[in-house]
C-alpha positions in Angstrom: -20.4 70.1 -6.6 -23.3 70.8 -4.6 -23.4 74.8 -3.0 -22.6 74.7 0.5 -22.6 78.7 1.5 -24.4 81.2 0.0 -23.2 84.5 -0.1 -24.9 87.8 -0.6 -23.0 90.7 -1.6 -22.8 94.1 1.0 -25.3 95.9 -0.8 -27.5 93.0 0.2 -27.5 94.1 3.5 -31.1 95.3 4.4 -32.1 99.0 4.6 -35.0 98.6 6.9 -35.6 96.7 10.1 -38.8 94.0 9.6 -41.3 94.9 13.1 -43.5 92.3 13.9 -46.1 93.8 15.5 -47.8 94.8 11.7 -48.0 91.3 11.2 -49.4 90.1 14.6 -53.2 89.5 14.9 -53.8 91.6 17.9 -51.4 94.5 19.3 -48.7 94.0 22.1 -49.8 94.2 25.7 -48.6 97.3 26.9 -46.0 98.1 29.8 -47.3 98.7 33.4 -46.0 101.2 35.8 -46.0 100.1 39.3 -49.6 101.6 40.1 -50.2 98.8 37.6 -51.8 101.3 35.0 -50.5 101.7 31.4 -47.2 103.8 31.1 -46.0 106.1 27.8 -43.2 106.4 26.0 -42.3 109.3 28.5 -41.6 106.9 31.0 -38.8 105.6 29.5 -36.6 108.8 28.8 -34.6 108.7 31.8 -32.8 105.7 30.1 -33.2 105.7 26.6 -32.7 107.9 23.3 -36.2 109.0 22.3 -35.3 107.5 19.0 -35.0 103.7 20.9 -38.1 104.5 22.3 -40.6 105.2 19.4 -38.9 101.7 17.6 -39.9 100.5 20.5 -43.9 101.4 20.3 -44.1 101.8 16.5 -46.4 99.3 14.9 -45.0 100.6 11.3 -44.2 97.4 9.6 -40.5 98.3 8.1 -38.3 100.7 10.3 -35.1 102.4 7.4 -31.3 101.6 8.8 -29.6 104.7 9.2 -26.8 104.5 6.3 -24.1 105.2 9.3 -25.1 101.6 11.1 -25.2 99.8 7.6 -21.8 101.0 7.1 -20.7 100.3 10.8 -22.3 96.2 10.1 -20.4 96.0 6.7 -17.3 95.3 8.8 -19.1 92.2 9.0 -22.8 91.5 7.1 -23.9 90.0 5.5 -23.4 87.0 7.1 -23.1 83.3 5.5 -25.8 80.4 5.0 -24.0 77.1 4.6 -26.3 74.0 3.8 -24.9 71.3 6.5 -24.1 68.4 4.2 -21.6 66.9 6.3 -24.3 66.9 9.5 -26.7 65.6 6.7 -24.3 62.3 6.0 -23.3 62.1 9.4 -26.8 61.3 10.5 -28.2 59.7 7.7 -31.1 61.7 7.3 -33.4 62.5 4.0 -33.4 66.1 5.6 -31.9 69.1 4.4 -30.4 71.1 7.4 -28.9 75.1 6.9 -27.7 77.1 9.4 -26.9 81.1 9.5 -23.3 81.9 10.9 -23.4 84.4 13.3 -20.4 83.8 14.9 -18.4 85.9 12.2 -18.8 89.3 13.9 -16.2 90.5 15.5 -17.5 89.6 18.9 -18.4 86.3 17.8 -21.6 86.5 18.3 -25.5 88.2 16.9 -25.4 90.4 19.6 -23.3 93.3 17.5 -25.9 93.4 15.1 -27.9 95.8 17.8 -25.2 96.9 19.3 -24.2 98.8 17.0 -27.4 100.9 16.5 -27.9 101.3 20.3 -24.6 102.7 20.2 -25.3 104.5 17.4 -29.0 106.1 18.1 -27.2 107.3 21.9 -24.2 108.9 20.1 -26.6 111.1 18.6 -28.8 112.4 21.6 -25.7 113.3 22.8 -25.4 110.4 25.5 -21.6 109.7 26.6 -22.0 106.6 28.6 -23.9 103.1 28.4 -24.5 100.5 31.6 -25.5 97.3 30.4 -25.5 93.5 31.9 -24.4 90.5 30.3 -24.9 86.7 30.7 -22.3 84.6 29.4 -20.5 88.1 27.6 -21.5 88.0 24.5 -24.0 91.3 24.8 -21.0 92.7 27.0 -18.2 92.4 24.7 -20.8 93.3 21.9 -21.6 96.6 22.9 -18.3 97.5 24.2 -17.3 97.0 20.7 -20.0 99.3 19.2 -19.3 102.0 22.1 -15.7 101.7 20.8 -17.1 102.3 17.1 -18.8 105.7 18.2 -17.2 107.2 21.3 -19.0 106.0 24.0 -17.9 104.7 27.4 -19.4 101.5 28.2 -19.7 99.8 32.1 -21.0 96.4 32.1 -22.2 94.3 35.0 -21.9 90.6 34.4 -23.1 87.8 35.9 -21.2 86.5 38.5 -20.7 82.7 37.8 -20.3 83.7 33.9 -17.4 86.1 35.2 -16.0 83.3 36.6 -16.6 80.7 34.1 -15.7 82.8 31.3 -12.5 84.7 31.7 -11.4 85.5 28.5 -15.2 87.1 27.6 -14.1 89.9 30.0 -10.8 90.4 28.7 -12.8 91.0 24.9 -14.5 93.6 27.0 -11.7 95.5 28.3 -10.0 95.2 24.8 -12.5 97.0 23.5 -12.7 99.9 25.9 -15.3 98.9 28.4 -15.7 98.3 32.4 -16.6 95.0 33.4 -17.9 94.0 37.3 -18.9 90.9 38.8 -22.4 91.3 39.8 -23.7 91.6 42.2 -21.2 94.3 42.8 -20.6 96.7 45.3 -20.8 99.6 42.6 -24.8 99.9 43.0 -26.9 99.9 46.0 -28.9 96.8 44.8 -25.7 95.0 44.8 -24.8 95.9 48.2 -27.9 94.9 49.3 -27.8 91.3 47.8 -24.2 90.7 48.7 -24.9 92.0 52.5 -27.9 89.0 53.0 -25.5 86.3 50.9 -21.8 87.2 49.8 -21.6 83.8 47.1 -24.6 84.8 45.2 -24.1 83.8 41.8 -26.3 86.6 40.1 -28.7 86.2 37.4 -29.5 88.6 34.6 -32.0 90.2 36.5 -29.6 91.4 38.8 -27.6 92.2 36.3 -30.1 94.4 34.8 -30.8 96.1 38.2 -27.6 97.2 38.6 -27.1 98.8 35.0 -30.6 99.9 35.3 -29.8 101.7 38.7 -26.5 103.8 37.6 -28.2 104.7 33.9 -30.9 106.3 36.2 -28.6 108.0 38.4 -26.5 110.0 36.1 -27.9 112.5 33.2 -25.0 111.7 31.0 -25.7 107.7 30.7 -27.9 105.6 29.3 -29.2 102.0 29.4 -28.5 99.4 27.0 -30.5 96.1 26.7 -29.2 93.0 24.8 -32.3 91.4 24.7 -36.1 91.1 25.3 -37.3 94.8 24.4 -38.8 95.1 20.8 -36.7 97.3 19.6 -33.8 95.1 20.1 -35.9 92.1 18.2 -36.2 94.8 15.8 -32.6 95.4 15.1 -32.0 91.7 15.3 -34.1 90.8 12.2 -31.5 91.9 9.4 -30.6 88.2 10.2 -33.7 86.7 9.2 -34.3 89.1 6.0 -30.5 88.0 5.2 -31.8 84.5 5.4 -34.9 85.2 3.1 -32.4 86.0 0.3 -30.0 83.4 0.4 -33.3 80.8 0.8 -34.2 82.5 -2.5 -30.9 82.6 -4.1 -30.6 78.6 -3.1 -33.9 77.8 -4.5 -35.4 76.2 -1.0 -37.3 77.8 1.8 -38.0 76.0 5.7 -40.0 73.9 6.8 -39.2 74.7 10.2 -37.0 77.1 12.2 -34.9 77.1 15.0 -33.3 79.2 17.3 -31.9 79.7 21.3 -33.9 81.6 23.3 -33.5 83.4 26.8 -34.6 86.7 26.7 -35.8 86.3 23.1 -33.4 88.3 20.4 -31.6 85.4 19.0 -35.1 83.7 18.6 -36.7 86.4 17.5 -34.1 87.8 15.0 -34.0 84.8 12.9 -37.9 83.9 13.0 -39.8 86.6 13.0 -39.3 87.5 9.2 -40.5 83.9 8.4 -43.5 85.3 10.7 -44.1 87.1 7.7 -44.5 84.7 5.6 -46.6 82.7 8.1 -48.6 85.3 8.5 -49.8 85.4 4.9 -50.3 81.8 4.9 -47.2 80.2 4.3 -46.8 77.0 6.2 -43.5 77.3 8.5 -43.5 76.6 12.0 -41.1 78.6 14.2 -39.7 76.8 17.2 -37.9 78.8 20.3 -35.7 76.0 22.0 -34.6 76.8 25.9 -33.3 75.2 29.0 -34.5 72.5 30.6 -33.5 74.1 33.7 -34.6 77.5 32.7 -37.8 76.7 30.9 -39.5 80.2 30.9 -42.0 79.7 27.9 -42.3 75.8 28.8 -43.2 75.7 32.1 -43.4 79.5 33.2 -46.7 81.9 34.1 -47.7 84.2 31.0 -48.1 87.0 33.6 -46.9 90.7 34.3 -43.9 90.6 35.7 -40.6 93.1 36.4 -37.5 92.4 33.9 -35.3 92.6 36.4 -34.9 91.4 40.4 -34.8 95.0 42.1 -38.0 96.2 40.6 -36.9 99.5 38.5 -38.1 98.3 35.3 -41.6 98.4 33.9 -43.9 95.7 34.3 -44.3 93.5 31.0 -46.3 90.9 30.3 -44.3 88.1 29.5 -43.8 84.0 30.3 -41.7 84.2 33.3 -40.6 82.1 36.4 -40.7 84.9 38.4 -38.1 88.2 38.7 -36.7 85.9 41.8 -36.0 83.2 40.1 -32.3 82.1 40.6 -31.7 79.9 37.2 -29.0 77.0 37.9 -25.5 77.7 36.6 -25.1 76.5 33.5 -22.9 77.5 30.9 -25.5 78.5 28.3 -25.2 82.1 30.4 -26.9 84.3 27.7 -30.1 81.7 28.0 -30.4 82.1 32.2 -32.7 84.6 32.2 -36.5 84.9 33.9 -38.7 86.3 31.5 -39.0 86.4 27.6 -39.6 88.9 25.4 -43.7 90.6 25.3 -43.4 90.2 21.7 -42.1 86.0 21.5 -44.5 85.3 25.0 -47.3 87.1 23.3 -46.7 85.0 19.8 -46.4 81.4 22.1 -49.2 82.2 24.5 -51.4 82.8 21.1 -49.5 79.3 19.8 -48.3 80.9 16.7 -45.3 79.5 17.5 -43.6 76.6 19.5 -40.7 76.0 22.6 -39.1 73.1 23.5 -36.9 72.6 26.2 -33.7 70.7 26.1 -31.2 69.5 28.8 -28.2 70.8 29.1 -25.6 67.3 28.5 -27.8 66.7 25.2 -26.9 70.4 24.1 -23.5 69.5 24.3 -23.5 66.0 22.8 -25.0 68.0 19.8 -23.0 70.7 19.9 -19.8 68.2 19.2 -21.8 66.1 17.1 -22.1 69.5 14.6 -18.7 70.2 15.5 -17.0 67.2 14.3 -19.5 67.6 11.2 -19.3 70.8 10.2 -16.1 72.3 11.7 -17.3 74.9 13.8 -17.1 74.9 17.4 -21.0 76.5 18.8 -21.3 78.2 21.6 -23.2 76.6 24.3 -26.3 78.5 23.6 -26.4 77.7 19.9 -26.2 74.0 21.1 -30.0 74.2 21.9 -30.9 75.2 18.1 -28.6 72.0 17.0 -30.1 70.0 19.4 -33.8 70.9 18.3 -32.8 70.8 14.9 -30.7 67.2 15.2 -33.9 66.1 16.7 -36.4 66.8 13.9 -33.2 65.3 11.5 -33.4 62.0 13.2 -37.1 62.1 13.0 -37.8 62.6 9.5 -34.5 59.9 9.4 -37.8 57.5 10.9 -40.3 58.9 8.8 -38.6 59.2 5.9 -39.6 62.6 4.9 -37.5 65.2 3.5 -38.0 68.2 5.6 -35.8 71.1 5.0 -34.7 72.2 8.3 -32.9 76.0 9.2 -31.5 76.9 12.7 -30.0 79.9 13.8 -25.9 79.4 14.7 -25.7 82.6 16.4 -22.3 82.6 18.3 -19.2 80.3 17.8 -17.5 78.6 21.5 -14.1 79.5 21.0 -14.0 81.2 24.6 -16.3 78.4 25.9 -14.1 75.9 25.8 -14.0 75.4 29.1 -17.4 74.4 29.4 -16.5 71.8 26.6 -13.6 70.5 29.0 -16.4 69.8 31.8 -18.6 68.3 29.5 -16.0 66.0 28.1 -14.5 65.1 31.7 -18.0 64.1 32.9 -18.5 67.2 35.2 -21.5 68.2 33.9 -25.0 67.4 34.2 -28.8 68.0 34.0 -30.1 70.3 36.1 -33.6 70.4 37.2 -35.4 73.0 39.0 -37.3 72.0 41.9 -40.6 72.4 41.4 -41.3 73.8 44.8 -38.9 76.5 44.6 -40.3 77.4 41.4 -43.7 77.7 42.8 -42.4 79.8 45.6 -41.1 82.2 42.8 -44.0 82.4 40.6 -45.9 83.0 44.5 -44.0 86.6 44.1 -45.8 87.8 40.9 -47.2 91.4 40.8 -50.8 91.3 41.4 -51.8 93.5 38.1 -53.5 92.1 34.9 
């Protein structure tokens, strides 16, 4: 029969961390401060471990795995490519089609895999307590898990229509240990201030980030925690990419093309930017970041310096972005509704090194239950956009004829998204599209540095 998962063993899980920035042809913009001049590592130890921060500058090409964390992702690593015959049948295509599981963590999702080393590198600079946002609560139940793993007390501020929409995301949160608030909330001062000029605001992750940015700042004995976007959380994500490398080897096949969600950038980033390696010593893969239609950041945003969050305490990096204003509609893909995109992905697109497309939010769904009813599992709503990319090229090479092997990153599963899937399946959902003057009245609002 022919293989349909292949498995590495534990002590296949990587010992180093693959950083990007040895491969890219020029260095990373740096972060601003807001006098708009260029800002050191120094900067950023009011809210992260100093050992967070130099993975975060280091342009050393592999970065070692403390032993501790590769135990801590045994629980769980490494984690299964299946070859999607089923989806192959199903749409009668000459292409082959793999995807990476990510959803067997215990959160369900990719967002443990940094996590736990966040959790980890703060344990040992002595930090008791992390503030963190979250989207759709992936990153929330995530690192509630990993504060759980090493004695850490976690608060998370999440965004308001996801708290709504996603109940039982919270409950995985308090499970584990952790403090969970709608926000805006009334716990930070930038909360307040939002909820005092309109009480229904939905949130975003911006203000999100604001909030957890604000109480890390105010207290010695906590730090910040990012789920996404910063380099050294790309960093931690590519074990899932250098897992990928060996089971492509192991199956005899490599990609022709790769695909993965993208918001803020670690999902995307995780899975491609080993194959950046490969591209980068010639190898002919092209690496495609798929997003919102009605959040298109790297499709139709500003490749400009921008704040990564809506109150302003954040560095300035230069990134695509709609703006730190920008109020994304509120769709259920929560972990993709976010402004800006990681320096390190915006950087990579705005050189075209690699690609974005931007899908609408009923197609998502239509292949999210197409893969479903193929292949078993249920996605997440943000994976959707990585089948829909990928079921795409399929039906294409299904026209051309040509046997393309295709890989996509599945990097949560929906079981506590089902009901988004109700919506969709009762006709309540639909395509949202930004108005275009609103999002030139966001992109109006940019810092004037650069």
């Amino acid at each position: 029969m022919p293989q349909t998962k292949i498995l590495l063993d534990e002590s296949d899980i990587p010992k180093h961390w693959y950083n990007v920035v040895a491969d890219m042809p020029n260095p990373p913009t740096p972060p601003l401060g807001p006098d708009g001049k260029p800002i050191g590592p120094e900067a950023l130890t009011p809210i992260f471990p100093m050992a967070l921060i130099e993975q975060e500058v280091s342009a050393e090409r592999w970065i070692p795995i403390p032993e501790p964390v590769r135990e801590a992702l045994r629980m769980y690593r490494p984690s299964p490519l299946f070859r999607a015959h089923r989806l192959e049948a199903m749409l009668g295509t000459p292409a082959k089609i793999y995807y990476k599981y990510e959803g067997v963590s215990p959160a369900g999702s990719h967002k443990v895999n940094t996590a736990i080393p966040q959790a980890y590198f703060n344990q040992q600079a002595g930090i008791k307590r992390l503030s963190t946002e979250t989207g759709a609560g992936q990153w929330g139940s995530s690192i509630a898990l990993a504060g759980q793993m090493f004695g850490l007390e976690v608060r998370v501020y999440m965004v308001r229509v996801s708290y709504d929409q996603k109940p039982f995301r919270r409950s995985m949160i308090q499970t584990w240990g952790g403090e969970v608030f709608a926000s805006p909330s009334m716990q930070t001062q930038t909360g307040r201030d939002v909820l005092a000029k309109d009480p229904n605001n939905p949130g975003s992750l911006g203000m999100a980030i604001s909030e957890a940015v604000e109480e890390a700042a105010s207290r010695a004995d906590t730090n910040y925690a990012l789920g996404s976007v910063l380099n050294h959380v790309l960093l931690h994500q590519t074990i899932i990419g250098l897992e990928a490398k060996k089971q492509f080897e192991k199956a005899g096949d490599y990609p022709d093309m790769v695909f993965a969600p993208c918001g803020g950038g670690s999902n995307f980033g995780g899975v491609a930017f080993p194959f950046f390696a490969d591209k980068a010593a010639g190898k002919n893969v092209r690496l495609v970041a798929v997003e919102p239609a009605s959040c298109p950041t790297l499709t139709k945003g500003t490749y400009a310096y921008d704040f990564g969050d809506t109150a302003g305490f954040t560095p300035l990096m230069k990134m695509y972005t709609l703006g730190s204003n920008f109020m994304p509609p509120s769709i259920h893909a929560g972990g993709l509704r976010y402004h800006g995109d990681s320096p390190l992905v915006s950087q990579l697109y705005h050189e075209k090194l690699i690609e974005a497309v931007a899908v609408p939010q009923l197609a998502t769904f239509e292949a999210g239950v197409q893969f479903a009813r193929a292949e078993g599992i249920i996605p997440a709503p943000e994976s959707n956009h990585a089948i829909r990319a990928c079921i795409d090229e399929a039906l294409r090479c299904k026209q051309s004829g040509e046997k393309k092997t295709l890989f996509f990153n599945l990097s949560g599963h929906g079981h506590f998204d089902m009901a988004a899937y109700d919506k969709y399946f009762a006709g309540e959902l639909d395509d949202h599209s930004y108005p275009e003057e609103l999002l030139s009245a966001s992109l109006a609002n940019l810092p004037k540095v650069g």
